[in-house]
C-alpha positions as CSV (number, residue, x, y, z in Angstrom):
1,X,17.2,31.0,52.8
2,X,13.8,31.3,51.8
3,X,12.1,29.3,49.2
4,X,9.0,30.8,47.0
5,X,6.6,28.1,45.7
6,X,3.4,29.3,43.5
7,X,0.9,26.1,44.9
8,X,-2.4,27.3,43.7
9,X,-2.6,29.9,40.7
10,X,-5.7,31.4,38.8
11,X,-6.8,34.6,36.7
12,X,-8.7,35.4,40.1
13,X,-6.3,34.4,42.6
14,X,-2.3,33.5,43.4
15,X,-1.1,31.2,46.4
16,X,2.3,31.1,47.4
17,X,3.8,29.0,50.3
18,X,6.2,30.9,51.7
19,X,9.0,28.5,53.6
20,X,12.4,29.8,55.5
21,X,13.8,32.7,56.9
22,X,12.2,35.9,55.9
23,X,15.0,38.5,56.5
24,X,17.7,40.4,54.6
25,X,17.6,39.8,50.6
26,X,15.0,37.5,50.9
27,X,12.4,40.7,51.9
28,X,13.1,41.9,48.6
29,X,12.7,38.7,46.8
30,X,9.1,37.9,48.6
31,X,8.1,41.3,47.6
32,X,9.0,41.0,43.9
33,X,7.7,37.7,43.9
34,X,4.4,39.2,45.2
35,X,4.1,42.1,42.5
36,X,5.5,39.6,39.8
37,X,2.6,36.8,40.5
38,X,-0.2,38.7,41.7
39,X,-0.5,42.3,43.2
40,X,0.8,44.3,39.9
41,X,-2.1,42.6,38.1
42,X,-4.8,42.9,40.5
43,X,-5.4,39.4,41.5
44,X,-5.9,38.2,44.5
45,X,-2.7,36.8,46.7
46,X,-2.4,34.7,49.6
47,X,0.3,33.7,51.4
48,X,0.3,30.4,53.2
49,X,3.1,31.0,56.3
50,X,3.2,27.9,58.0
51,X,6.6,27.2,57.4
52,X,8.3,30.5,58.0
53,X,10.8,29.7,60.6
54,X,12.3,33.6,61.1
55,X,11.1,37.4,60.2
56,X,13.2,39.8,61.1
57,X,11.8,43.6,61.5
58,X,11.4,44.3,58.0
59,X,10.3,40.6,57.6
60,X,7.6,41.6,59.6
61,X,7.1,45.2,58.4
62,X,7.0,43.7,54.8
63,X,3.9,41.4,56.0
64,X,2.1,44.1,57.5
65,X,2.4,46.3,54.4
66,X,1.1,42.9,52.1
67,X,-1.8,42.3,55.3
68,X,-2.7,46.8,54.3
69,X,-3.3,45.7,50.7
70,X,-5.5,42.8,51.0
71,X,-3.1,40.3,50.9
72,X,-4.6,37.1,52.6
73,X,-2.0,35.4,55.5
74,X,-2.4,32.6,56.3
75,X,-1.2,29.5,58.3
76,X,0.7,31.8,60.7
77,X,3.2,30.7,63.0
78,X,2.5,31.4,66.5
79,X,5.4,34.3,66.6
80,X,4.4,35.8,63.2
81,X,0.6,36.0,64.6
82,X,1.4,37.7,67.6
83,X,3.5,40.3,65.8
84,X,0.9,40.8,63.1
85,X,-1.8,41.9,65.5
86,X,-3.4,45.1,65.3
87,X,-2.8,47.1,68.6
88,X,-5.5,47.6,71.6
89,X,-7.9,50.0,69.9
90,X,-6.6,50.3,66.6
């Protein structure tokens, strides 16, 4: 289960805490929650991770596409850190 909670919301800026499993139907729902609160409009998003317990691979593929698009992450959980590094060189 994963729960979606707008904490901090502005005509400049979004922040949602992000708390659960990321994985399955809940990929889809953080993306459209995403593109409903912020990224469709052009205001600025952050995601505040620190209580995502689980990301599966398109958990993680999801967060790496947001992390391409500006999308700040932040409060990351030791796992999600280590798979959201860039590669050696890259």
């Amino acid at each position: 289960m994963l729960r979606i909670t707008a904490i901090e919301s502005a005509d400049v800026g979004v922040r949602l805490r992000v708390e659960g499993r990321l994985s399955g139907r809940s990929v889809e729902e953080l993306r459209e929650s995403c593109d409903l609160h912020a990224l469709s409009k052009g205001t600025a998003l952050t995601l505040d991770l620190a209580d995502v317990s689980f990301a599966d691979v398109q958990g993680i593929g999801l967060l790496k596409d947001l992390k391409s698009r500006d999308v700040a992450l932040v409060n990351l959980v030791p796992f999600l850190a280590l798979q959201l590094q860039d590669p050696p060189g890259g």
